[in-house]
N, C-alpha and C positions, 0 to 999 in steps of 0.2 A: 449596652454599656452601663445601663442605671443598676443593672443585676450585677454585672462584673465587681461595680465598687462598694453594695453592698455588698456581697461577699467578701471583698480584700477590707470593710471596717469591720466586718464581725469575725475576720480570721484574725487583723493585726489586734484587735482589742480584747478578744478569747486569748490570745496566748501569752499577752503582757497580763492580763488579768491573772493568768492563771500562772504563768510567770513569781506575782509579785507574791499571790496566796503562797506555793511552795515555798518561797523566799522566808514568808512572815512563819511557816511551821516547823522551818529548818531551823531559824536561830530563837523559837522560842522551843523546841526542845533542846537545842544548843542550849541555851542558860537553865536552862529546868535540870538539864544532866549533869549540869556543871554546878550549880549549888544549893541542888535540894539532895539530888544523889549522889556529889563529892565527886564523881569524874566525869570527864568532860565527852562528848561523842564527838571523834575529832573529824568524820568526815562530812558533819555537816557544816561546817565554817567552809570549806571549800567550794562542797557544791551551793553554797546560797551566792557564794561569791561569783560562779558560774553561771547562776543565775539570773545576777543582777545586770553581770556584763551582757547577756541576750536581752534583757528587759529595756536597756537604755538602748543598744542596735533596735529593737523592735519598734521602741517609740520616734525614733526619727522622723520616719513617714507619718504618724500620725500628728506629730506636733506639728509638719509640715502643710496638711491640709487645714487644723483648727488653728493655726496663726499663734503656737505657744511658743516659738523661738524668740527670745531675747533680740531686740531690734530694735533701733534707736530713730523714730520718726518722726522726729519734731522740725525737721526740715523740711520733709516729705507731707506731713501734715498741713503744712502753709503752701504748697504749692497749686494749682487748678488739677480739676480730675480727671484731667486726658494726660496730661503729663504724668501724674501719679501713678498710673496706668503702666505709664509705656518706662517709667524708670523700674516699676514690680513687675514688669516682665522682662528687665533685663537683669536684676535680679534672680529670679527664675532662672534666667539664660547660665546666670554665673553659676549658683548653685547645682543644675543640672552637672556643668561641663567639671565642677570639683565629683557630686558623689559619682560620675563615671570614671573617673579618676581613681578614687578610693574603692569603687567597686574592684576595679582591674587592680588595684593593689593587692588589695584584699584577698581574691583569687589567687591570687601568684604566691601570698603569704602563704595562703592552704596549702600549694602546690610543696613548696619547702617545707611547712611544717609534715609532710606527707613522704617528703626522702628523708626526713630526719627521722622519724618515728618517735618523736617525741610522747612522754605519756603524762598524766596528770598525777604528783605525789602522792596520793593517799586515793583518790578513787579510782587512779590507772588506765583513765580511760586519754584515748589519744586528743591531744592538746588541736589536732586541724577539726574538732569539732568543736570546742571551744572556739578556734579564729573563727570559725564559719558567723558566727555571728557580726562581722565587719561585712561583707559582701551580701550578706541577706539583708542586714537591714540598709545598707545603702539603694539596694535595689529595691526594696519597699518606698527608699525616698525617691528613686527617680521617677516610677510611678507614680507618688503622690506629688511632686512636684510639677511632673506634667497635667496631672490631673487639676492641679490649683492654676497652670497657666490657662491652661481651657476655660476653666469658670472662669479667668481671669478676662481672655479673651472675648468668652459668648457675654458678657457683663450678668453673669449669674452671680459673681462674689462681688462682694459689696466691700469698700473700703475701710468701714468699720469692722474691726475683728470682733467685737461682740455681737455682731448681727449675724454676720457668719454661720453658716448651718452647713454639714455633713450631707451629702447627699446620700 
């Protein structure tokens, strides 16, 4: 299992990483083309934009396990650590039962963007691999969500998010 999840941190962290590098080289020859050499390369605005929508699906999971989600615990903070516990594991509960939700959405969206044949304006490539990044990265969160309920469970995560370590 210890193998499994390195592997899925240094796949999910390799491909946002390398994700955001593309991102940072497309719109900095985007501006370089557009006003050192007076015209602009117009398919790099698109694809960085394409980019960016995989980078934020990709991070889901990962913010999911390092405790970067926006979460307001100042009630949750004052309460004893056994309750603490069992109310972040029904949390977990909730957010599992949303991204299977959004995963099956998600899917289904591919499935029509797939009879439509829709394509992308200027790089032409088909838009159901574009959507693909809503069901991938949901599904990187169910995993990491289960995976943060089990530390959660075996009391390996600790209720400070700063102590917090990646396994």
């Amino acid at each position: 299992m210890k193998s499994f999840v390195k592997v899925l941190n240094n796949f999910e962290k390799t491909l946002v990483t390398l994700s955001m590098f593309l991102m940072v080289i497309l719109i900095f020859l985007q501006v370089f083309s557009r006003y050192v050499m007076g015209d602009a390369i117009g398919w790099t605005e698109e694809a960085s934009r394409y980019l960016f929508i995989w980078l934020i699906f990709l991070s889901i999971g990962i913010s999911f396990i390092e405790k970067k989600h926006i979460s307001i615990d100042i009630v949750l903070d004052r309460l004893p650590l056994g309750f603490q516990k069992v109310i972040q594991q029904f949390v977990y509960l909730l957010l599992l039962v949303l991204s299977i939700f959004l995963l099956v959405q998600g899917l289904d969206l591919i499935q029509n963007m797939k009879t439509f044949n829709q394509k992308s304006a200027t790089l032409q490539i088909p838009m159901w691999i574009v959507y693909s990044a809503l069901p991938i990265g949901f599904l990187f969160s169910i995993i990491r969500i289960i995976q943060a309920s089990v530390l959660l469970y075996t009391g390996k995560a600790s209720t400070n998010k700063e102590e917090d370590i990646i396994i």
